[in-house]
N, C-alpha and C positions, 0 to 999 in steps of 0.2 A: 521368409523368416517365420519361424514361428509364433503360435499368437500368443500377446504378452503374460506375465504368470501375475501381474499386478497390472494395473489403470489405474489414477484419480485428476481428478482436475480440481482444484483450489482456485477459488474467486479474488479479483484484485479489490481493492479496497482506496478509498476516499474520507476525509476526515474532515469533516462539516464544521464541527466547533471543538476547541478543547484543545488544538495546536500549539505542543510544549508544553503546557499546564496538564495535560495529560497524566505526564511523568510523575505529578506529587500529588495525585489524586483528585482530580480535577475531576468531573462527568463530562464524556465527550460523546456527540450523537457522531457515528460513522455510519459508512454506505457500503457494504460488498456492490461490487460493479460489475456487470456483464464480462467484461474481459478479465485473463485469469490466463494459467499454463497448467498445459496437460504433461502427464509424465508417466511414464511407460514402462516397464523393465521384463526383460527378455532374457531366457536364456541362453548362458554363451558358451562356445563351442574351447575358447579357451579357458581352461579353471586355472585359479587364482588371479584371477582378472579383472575389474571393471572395467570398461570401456561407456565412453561419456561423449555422448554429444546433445548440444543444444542450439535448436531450432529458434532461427525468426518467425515472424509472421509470413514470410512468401513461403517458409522452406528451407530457406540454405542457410547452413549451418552458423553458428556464430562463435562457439566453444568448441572444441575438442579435447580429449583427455582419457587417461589410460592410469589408475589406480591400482598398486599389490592389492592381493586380498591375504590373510587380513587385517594390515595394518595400514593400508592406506596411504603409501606413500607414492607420490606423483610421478611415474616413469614416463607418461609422455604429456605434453600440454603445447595447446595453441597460444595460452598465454598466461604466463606464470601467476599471476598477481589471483587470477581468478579460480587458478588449478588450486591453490595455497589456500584461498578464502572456501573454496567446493569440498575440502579434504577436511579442512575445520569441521564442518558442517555436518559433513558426513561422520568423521570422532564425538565429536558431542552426539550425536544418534547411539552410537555404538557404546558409548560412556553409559547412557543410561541402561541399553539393550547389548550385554555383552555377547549375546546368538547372532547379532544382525552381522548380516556378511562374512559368515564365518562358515568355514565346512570347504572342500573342494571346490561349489559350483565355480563357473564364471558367471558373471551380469554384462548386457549392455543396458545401459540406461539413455532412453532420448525422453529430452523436454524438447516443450514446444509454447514458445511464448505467442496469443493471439494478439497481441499489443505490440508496438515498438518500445523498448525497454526505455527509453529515456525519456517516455510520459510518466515515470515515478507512481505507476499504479501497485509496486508491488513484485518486480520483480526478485526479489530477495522472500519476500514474507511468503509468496503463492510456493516456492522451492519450498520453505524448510516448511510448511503445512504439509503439502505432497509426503516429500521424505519421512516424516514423523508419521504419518499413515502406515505409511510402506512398513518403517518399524515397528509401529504402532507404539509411540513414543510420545510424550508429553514437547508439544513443538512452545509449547511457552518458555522452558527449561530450555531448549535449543537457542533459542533465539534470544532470553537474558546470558548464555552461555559464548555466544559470538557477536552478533548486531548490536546488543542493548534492543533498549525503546521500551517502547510500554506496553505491547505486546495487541493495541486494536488492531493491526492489520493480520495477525495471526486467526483473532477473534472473527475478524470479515471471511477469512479465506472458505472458512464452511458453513457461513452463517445465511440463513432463509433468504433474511431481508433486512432492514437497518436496523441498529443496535446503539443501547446506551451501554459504554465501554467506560471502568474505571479501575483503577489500582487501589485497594485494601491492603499496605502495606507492600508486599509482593506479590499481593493475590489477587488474580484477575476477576474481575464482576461482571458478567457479561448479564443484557438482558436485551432480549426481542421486542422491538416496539412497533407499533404501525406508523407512518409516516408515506405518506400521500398526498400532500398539498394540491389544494384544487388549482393553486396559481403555477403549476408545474409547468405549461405552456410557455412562461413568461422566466422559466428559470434555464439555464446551459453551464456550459464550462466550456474555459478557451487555453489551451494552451501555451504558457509564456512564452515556450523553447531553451529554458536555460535548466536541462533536472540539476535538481539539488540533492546534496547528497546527507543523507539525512542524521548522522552522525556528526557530522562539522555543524549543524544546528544545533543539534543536542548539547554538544559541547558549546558556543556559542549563548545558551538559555543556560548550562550549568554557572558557567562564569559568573552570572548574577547573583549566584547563593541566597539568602533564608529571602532577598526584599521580595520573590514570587510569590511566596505565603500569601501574603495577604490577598491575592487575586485569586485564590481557589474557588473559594465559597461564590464572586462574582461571574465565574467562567463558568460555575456549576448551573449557575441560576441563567444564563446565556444560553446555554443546550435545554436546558428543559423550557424555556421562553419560544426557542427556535423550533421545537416542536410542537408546540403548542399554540405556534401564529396562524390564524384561521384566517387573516386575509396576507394580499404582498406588501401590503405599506408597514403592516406588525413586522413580518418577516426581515424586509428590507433593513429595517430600525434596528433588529436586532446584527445583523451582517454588519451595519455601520459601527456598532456599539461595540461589538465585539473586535473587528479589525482595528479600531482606535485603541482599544484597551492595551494588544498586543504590540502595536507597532510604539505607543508611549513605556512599555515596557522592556522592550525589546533594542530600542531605541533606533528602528529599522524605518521608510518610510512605507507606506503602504503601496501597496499595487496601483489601486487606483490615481493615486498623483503619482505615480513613473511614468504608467503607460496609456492611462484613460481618463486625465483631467477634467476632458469636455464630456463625459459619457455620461446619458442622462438616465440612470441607473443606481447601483449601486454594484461592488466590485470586493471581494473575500477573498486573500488568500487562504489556500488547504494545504494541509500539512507544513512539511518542509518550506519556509519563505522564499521567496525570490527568483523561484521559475518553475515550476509544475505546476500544476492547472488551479484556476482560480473560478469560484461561482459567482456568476452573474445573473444580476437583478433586476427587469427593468420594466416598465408600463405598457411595451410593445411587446410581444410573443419573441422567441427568442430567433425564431428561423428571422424575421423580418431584421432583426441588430445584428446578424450576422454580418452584413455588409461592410460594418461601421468598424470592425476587427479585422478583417480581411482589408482596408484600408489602410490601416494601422501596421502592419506585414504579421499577422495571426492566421494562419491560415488552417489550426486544427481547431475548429468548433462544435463541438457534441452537445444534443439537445440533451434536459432531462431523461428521455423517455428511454433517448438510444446508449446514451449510459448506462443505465437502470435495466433495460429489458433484461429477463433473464433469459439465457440460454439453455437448454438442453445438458447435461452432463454426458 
């Protein structure tokens, strides 16, 4: 094959504090995270054509799909729901960039997710970053245009290192912070195994209408607390304080009493509630509590570090 006429990789993303409060303005500290999907596009031999495929982590394939050009309707797919949701995606790019995929060429397009999709790291946000590249497209617009949300994981996909992410009305506020905690040793994430699907939340936190107001200013002061904790006991306090506010709001129970009552820590759900990864807190370094999860039947546990490392583009 040919070598591709475009590359980018887009960072997957983690959402520390500001979960749902996000949406009305709330300040949330997020984390771009080591893993992420690469995406590729090649020229193809047949014009007016895209051709679509999308890689797991070993390799083999997960999507397939075959696109008119240039209007984008689905002549062939491995599975419709997702060929319908990729074409969206792909129109809204085109909405804004009426050049994009237009002319004779053909395209194959492969991604390649380094993660398993249903640790809810992003595999929706790290696409439409890529894609809006590729356009060279405003992917915020993309993605209040299809997904919703509040557009931090968009913010992570190309971002150094962690970020304080907020809505100004429509307008996204992105700002670079350092964040480094000396007690990182002693912090992980485990995942639940149940992805949440992060729309049916959204929708779920809409249903409460104006009473979230009143928590903005508190969830604001929660992220900037959490950044600002120079030891783990600060840190911890603020993890408890924060999951109590959401879960009495939400009227959801927390993580920690489902699944880690005896855990002598503390325990945060991220993002979407009730099954994508949650941050753990605790007095012993985190490889050493591993055990205590893996007991529990959790058996994906990522340290801070291996989170976090950055990789190579």
């Amino acid at each position: 094959m040919l070598a591709p006429v475009f590359a980018t990789r887009a960072r997957g993303k983690l959402l520390l504090t500001g979960e749902y409060f996000v949406l009305d303005g709330a300040q949330a500290l997020a984390l771009p995270v080591q893993y992420g999907q690469t995406l590729r596009v090649f020229p193809f031999e047949e014009k007016g054509k895209l051709t679509w495929i999308s890689r797991k982590p070993d390799g083999n394939p997960w999507f397939e799909a075959v696109f008119s050009l240039p209007d984008l309707d689905v002549l062939q797919h491995s599975e419709e729901k997702t060929a319908e949701t990729l074409s969206g995606i792909l129109r809204a790019l085109k909405a804004q960039k009426p050049d994009f995929l237009s002319g004779d060429p053909g395209f194959y397009v492969e991604t390649n997710n380094d993660f398993p999709r249903e640790w809810g790291l992003g595999t929706s946000s790290t696409l439409i970053a890529a894609l809006a590249r590729w356009a060279e497209a405003d992917p915020y617009r993309v993605l209040f245009d299809t997904f919703g949300g509040s557009g931090y994981d968009i913010a992570c996909a190309y971002a150094d290192g962690p970020i304080l992410y907020r809505l100004d009305g429509a307008v996204p506020q992105v700002q670079s912070v350092v964040f480094e905690p000396a007690f990182a040793p002693h912090l992980g994430f485990v995942y639940l195994g149940n992805k949440q699907n992060s729309r049916e939340g959204i929708a779920r936190y809409r249903a409460l209408g104006e009473s979230v107001s009143q928590h903005i200013a508190a969830v604001s002061l929660l992220t900037r607390q959490m950044l600002q904790a120079t030891d783990l006991r600060a840190f911890m306090e603020v993890m408890r304080t924060h999951e109590q506010l959401v879960a009495q709001t939400l009227l959801l129970p927390r993580a920690m009493d489902l699944y880690f009552p005896d855990f002598p820590g503390e325990v945060k759900s991220l993002g979407a509630w009730g099954g994508d990864f949650v941050l753990v807190a605790g007095e012993a370094p985190f490889e050493s509590m591993k055990p205590y999860f893996y007991q529990k039947g959790f058996d994906t546990c990522i340290t801070w570090q291996a989170m976090l490392q950055d990789r190579l583009f």
